[in-house]
TORLUM-256267 format. One line per field, with one value per residue (C-alpha): residue in three letters; x, y, z. Coordinates in pm, 1 decimal, always signed. Example, Ala and Ser with C-alpha at 12.3 -4.5 7.8 and 13.67 -1.06 7.14 Angstrom:
REM TORLUM-256267
rest c(ala,ser);
px c(+1230.0,+1367.0);
py c(-450.0,-106.0);
pz c(+780.0,+714.0);
This chain:
REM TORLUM-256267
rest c(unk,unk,unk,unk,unk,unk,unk,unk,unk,unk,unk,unk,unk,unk,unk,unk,unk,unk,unk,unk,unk,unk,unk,unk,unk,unk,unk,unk,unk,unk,unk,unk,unk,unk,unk,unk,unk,unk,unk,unk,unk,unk,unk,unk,unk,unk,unk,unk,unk,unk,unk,unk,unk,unk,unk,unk,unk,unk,unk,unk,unk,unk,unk,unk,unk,unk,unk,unk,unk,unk,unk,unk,unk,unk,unk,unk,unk,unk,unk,unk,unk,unk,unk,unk,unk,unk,unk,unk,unk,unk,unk,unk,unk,unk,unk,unk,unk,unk,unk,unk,unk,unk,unk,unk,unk,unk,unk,unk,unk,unk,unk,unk,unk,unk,unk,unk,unk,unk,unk,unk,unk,unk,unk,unk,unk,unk,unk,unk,unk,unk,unk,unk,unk,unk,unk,unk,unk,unk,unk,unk,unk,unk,unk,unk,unk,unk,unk,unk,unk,unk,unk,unk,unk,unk,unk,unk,unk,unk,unk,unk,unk,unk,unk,unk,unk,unk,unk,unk,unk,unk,unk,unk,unk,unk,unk,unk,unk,unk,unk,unk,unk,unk,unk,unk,unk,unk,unk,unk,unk,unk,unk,unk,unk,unk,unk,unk,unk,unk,unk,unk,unk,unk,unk,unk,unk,unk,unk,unk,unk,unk,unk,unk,unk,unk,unk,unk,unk,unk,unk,unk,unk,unk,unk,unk,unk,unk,unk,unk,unk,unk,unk,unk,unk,unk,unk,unk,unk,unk,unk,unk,unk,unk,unk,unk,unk,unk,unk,unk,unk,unk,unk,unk,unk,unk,unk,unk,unk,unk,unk,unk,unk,unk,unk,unk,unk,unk,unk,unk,unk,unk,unk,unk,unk,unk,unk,unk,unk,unk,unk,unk,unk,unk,unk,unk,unk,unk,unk,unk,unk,unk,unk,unk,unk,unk,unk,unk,unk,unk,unk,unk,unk,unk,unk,unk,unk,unk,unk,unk,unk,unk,unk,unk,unk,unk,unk,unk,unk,unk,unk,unk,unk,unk,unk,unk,unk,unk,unk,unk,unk,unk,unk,unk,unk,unk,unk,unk,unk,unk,unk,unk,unk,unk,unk,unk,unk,unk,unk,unk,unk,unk,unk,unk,unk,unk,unk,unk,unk,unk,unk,unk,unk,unk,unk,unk,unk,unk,unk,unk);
px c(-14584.6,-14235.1,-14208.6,-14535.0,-14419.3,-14067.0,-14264.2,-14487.1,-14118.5,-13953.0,-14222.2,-14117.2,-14065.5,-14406.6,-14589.2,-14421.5,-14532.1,-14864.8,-14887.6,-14801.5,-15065.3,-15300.3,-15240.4,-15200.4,-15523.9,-15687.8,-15549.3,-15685.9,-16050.4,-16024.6,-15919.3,-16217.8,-16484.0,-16342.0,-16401.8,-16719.0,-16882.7,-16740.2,-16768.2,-16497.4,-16471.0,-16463.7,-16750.2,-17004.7,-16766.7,-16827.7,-16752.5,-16554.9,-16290.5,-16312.5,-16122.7,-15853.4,-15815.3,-15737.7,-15544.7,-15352.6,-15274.8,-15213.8,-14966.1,-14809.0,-14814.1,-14651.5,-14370.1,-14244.3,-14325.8,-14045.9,-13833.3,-13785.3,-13802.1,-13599.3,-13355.6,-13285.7,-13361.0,-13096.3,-12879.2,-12799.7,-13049.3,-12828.9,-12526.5,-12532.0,-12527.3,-12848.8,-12768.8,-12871.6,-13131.7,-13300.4,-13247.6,-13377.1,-13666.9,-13753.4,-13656.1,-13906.3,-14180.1,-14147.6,-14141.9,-14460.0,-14606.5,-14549.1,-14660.0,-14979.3,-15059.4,-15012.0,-15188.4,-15479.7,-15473.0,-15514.8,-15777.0,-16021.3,-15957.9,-16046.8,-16379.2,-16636.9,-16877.2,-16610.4,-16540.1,-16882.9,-16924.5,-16612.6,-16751.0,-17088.9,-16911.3,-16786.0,-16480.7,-16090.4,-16034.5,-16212.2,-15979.0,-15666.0,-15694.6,-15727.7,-15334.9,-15015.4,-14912.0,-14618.0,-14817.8,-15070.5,-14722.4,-14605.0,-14954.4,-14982.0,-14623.3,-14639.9,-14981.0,-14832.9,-15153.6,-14964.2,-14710.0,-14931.0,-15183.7,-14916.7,-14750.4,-15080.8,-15114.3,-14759.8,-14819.6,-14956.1,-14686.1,-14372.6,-14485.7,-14559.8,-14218.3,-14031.0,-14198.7,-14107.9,-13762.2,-13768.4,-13894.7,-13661.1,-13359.5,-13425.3,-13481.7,-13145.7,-12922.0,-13100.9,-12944.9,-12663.8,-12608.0,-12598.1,-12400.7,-12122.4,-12097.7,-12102.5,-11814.6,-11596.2,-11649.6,-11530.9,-11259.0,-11105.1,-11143.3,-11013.5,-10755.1,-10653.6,-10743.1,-10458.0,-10303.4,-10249.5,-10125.2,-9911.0,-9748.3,-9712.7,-9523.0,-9331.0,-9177.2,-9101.9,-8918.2,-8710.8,-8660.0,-8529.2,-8322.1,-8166.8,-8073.3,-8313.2,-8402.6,-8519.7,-8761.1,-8893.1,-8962.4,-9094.3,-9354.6,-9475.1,-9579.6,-9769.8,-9927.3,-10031.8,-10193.9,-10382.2,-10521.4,-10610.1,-10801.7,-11016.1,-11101.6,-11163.7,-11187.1,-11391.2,-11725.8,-11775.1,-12015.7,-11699.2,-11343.8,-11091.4,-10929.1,-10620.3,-10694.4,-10837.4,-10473.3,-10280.5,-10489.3,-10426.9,-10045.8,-10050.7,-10222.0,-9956.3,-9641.3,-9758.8,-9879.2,-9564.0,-9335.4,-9443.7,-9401.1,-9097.1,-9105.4,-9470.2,-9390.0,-9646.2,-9696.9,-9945.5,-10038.5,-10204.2,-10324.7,-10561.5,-10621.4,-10851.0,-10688.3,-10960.2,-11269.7,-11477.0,-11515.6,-11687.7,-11396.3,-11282.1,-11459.1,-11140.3,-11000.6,-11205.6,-11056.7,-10683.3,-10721.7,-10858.7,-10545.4,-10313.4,-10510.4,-10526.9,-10222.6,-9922.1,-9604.6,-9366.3,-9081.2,-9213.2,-9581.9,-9683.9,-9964.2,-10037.7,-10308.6,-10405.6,-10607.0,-10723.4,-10950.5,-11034.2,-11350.0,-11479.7,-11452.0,-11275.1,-11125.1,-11001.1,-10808.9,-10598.3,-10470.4,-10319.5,-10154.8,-10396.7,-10302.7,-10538.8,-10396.9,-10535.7,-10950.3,-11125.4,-11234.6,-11552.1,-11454.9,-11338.2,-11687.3,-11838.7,-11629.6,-11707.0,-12098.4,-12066.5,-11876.1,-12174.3,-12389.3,-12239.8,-12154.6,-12527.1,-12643.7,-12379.3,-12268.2,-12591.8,-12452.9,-12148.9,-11918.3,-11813.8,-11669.7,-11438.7,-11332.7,-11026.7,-10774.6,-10510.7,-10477.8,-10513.8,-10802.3,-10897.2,-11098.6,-11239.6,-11415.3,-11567.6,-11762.2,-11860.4,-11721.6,-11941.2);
py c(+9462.9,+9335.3,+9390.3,+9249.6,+8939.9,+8962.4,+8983.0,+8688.2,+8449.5,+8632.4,+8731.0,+8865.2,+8595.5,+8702.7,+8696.6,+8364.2,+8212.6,+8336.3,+8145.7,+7809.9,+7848.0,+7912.0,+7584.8,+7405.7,+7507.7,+7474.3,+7126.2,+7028.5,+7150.3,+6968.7,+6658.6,+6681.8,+6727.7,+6445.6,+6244.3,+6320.7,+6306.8,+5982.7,+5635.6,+5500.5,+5358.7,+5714.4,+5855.4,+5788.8,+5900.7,+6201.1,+6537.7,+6597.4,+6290.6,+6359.6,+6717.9,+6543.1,+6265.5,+6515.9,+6778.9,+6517.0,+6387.0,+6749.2,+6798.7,+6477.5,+6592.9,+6912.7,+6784.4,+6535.3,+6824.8,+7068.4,+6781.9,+6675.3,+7002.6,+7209.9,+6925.0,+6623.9,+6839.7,+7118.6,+6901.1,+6591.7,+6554.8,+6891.5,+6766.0,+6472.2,+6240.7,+6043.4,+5704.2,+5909.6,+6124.1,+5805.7,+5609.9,+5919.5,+5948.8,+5558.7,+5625.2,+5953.4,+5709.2,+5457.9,+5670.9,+5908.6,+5539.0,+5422.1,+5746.3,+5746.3,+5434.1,+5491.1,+5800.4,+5655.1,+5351.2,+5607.1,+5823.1,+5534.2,+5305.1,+5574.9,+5687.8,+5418.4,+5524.5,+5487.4,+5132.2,+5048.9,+5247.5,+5028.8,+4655.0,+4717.4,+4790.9,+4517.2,+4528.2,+4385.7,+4727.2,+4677.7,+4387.6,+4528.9,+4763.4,+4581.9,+4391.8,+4569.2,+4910.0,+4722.9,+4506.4,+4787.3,+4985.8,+4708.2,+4563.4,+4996.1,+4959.1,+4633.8,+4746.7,+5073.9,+5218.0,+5488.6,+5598.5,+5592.2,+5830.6,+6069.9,+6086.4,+6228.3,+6493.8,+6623.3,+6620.6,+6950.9,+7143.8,+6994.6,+7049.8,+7398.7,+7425.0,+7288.8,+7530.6,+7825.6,+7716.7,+7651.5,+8023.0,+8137.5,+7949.5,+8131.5,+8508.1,+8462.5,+8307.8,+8648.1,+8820.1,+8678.4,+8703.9,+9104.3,+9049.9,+8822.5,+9149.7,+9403.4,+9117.9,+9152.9,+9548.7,+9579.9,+9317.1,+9520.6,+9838.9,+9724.8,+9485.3,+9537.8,+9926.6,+10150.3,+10186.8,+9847.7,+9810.0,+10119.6,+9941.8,+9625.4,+9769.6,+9990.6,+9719.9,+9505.7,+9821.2,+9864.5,+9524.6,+9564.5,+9873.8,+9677.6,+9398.4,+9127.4,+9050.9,+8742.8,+8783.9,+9091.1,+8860.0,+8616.0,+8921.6,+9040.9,+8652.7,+8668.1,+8953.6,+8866.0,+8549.5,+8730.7,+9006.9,+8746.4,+8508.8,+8750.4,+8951.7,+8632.1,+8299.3,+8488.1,+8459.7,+8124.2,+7955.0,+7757.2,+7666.9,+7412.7,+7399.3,+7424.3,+7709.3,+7908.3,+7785.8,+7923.6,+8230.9,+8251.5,+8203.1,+8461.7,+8704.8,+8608.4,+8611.5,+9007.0,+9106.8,+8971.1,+9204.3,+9522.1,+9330.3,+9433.4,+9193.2,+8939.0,+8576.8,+8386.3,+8042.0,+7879.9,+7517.4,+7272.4,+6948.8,+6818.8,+6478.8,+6581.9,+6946.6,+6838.9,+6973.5,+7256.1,+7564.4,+7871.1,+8118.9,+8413.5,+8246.5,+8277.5,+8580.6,+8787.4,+8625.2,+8655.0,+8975.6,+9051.1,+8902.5,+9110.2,+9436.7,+9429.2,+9247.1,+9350.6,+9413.5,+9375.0,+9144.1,+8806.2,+8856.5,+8526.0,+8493.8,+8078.6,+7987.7,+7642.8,+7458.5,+7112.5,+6877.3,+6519.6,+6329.5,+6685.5,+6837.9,+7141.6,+7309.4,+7673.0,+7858.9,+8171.9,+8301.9,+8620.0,+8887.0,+9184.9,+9533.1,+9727.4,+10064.3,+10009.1,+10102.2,+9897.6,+9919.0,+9923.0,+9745.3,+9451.1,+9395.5,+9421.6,+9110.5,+8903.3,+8989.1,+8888.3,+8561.9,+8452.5,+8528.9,+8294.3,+8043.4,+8014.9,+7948.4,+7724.1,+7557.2,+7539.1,+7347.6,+7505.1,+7660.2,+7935.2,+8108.4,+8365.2,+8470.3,+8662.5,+8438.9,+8695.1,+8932.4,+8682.7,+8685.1,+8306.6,+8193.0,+7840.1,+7730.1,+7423.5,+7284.6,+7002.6,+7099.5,+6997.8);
pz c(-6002.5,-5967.7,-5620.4,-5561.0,-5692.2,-5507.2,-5191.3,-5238.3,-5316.7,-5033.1,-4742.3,-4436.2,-4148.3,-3963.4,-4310.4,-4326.3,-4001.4,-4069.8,-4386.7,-4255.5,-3953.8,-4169.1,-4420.4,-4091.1,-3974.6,-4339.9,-4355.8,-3994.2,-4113.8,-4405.0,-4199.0,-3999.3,-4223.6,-4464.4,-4144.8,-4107.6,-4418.3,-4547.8,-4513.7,-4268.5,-3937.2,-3748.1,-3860.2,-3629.2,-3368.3,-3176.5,-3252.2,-2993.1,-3072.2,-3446.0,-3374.7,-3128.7,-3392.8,-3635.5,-3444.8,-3345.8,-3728.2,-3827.6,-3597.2,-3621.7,-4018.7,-4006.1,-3757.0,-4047.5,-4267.6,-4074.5,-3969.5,-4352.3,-4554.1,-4317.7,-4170.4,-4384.2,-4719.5,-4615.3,-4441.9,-4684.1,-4940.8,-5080.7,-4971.4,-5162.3,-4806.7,-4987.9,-4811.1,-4514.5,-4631.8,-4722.5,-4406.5,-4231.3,-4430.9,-4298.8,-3961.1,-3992.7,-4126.6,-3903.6,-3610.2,-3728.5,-3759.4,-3425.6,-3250.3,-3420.6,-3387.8,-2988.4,-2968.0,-3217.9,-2918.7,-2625.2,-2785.9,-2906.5,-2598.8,-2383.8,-2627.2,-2486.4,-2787.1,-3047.7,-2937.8,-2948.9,-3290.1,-3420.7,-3261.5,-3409.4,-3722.9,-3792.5,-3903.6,-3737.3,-3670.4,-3303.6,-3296.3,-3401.1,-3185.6,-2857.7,-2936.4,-2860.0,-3022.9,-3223.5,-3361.3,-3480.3,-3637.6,-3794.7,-3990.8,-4076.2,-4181.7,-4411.1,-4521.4,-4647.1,-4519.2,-4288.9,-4530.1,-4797.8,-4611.2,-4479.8,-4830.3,-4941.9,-4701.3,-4741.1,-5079.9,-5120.0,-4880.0,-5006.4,-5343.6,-5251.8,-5104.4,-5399.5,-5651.5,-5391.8,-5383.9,-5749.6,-5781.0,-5568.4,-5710.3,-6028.8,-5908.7,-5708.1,-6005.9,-6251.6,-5928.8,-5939.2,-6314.3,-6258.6,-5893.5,-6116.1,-6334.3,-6050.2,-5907.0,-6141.3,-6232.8,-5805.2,-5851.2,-6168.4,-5932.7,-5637.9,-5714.4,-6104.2,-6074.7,-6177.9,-5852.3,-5807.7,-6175.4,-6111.2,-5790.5,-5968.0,-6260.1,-6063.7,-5847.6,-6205.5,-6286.3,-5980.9,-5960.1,-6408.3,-6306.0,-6040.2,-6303.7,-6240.5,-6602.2,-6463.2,-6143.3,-6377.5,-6617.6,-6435.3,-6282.4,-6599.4,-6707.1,-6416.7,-6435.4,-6859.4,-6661.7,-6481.8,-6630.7,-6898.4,-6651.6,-6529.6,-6863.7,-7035.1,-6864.7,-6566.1,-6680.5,-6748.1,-6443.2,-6351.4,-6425.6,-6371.4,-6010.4,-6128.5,-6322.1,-5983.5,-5800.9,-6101.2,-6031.0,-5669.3,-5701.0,-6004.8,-5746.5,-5435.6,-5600.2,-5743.0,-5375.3,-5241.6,-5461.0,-5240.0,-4887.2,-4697.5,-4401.8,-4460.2,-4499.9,-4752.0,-4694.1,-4958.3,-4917.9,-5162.8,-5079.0,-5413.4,-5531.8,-5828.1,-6000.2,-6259.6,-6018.8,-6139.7,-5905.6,-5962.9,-6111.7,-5852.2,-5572.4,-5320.3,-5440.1,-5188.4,-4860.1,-5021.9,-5065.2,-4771.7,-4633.9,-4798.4,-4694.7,-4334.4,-4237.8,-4022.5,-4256.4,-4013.4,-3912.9,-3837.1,-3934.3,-4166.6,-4342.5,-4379.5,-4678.3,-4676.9,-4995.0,-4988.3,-5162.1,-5132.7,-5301.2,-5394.9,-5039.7,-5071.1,-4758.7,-4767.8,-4481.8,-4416.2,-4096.5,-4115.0,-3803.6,-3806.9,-3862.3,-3582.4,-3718.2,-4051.5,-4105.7,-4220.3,-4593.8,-4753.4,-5093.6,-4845.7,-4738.8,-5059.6,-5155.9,-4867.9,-4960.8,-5284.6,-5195.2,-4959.9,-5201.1,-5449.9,-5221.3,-5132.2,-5506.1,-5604.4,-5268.6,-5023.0,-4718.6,-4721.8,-4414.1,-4351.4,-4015.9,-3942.4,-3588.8,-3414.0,-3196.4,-3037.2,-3284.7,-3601.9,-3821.8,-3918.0,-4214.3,-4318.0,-4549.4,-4635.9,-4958.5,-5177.4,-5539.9,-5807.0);
């Protein structure tokens, strides 16, 4: 039953497709036979310029449909941008508005029996219709009649699309709950596993046998920090900025004790520490760094954090090590960090690429 349900919030894209048609062609029925039957000024038109009228209206419909749920939805309504959602949304309405109003024009000017159904009628509709197109927008416009009409057609989709997403929203965060615990059950394996505790200790011993009370010192703080982050502070939905820097410098300065020849350069550039960011969101791509880099003499890897009004930038470049295979834990952590970033950060960037032997990551986001 479960997957039954799974299927319906997450079809396949021809299953998909197929849907949509079918409202589309549901809703142009219902178009024409409301024309039909009731009592308005294209009803004694005929049959064959009632379907044009409304195949035209449907598919005028369903392209502000597509162009406003799947563009200025995704795009800024989500991104915050609503100045410009909103001044899209008018330049949508006012340009559905005009084209109908022109196509409306062509189809009953050309109709001989609908412009004698519409002068026997009556009404200034005969009237309005024989002055310019712009004037026809703009009295559809002031009147509110046009948006008015479309808002009720759209109605029933983007409410349908809302609930889905809704729906949706909520199976991936219950996924995401067990994803966050999988997360961190890989991170303690991978990175705080007892090989990597083993190498960190046994560099803060050389480095106490040598006599550097100090550096040692310094090492094991770090390390307390955190181990203590990510047993305890971890599973909260977010943390402090700061907090995530303090981790990422905690996690450096220990990966930099067992580098022989790999410069670290780590870069912060944040007006706000105070911002809340999901915890161990940018642990995956340092490590990553780390693992498949050159260690040899003039190999640098450059990390590079910013943040200003809430727009957080993330980058590392890093030399690649092509005699190293690749490694499956790696991967896991990138899947897991697109995964979050799609639930917490929709409109976010990501992009990765290779530029002459140096693997480049960005990544950009609005913090919440």
């Amino acid at each position: 039953m479960k997957k039954v349900k799974l299927s319906v919030l997450f079809p396949s894209k021809l299953f998909r497709v197929s849907l949509h048609v079918l409202f589309w062609l549901g809703l142009f029925i219902l178009r024409s036979y409301l024309i039909r039957i009731g009592f308005n000024v294209y009803s004694g038109f005929p049959l064959q310029q009632v379907i044009l009228l409304s195949l035209w209206g449907t598919l005028l419909s369903a392209a502000v449909f597509y162009a406003s749920v799947y563009w200025i939805w995704p795009k800024f309504l989500l991104r915050r941008k609503y100045a410009t959602a909103g001044a899209l949304i008018v330049a949508v309405i006012v340009f559905y508005t005009f084209v109908d109003a022109f196509a409306e024009k062509q189809l009953l000017t050309g109709c001989p029996d609908c412009m004698e159904v519409l002068k026997r009628s009556g009404t200034g509709y005969f009237r309005l219709l024989s002055t310019d197109v712009t004037n026809i927008a703009f009295i559809r416009l002031i009147s509110l009649g046009t948006p008015f009409s479309l808002l009720i057609f759209l109605a029933i989709p983007v409410s349908v699309k809302a609930l889905l997403s809704a729906s949706r929203n909520n199976i991936k965060r219950l996924r995401l709950a067990k994803d966050n615990l999988q997360l961190e059950y890989n991170f303690l394996k991978s990175q705080v596993n007892p090989h990597f505790l083993f190498n960190t200790l046994n560099n803060i011993y050389g480095l106490i046998i040598k006599g550097d009370n100090q550096r040692s010192a310094h090492l094991v703080s770090r390390l307390s920090e955190l181990l203590r982050y990510i047993l305890y502070a971890s599973n909260k939905e977010t943390m402090p900025l700061n907090r995530e820097v303090s981790l990422l410098e905690d996690y450096i300065e220990l990966e930099k004790v067992r580098l022989n020849h790999i410069q670290v350069r780590f870069k912060t550039e944040i007006d706000n520490p105070d911002h809340e960011i999901a915890p161990l969101l940018l642990v995956p791509l340092v490590e990553n760094a780390f693992k498949f880099s050159r260690d040899v003499p003039g190999s640098v890897i450059n990390i590079c954090l910013s943040v200003s009004n809430g727009q957080l930038c993330f980058s590392i470049d890093n030399p690649i090590d092509e005699n190293r295979e690749s490694d499956k834990s790696g991967g896991i952590g990138l899947e897991n960090l697109k995964k979050r970033l799609d639930l917490y950060y929709p409109g976010y960037h990501y992009q990765q690429n290779i530029d002459s032997g140096t693997y480049v990551v960005h990544l950009n986001l609005l913090l919440r």
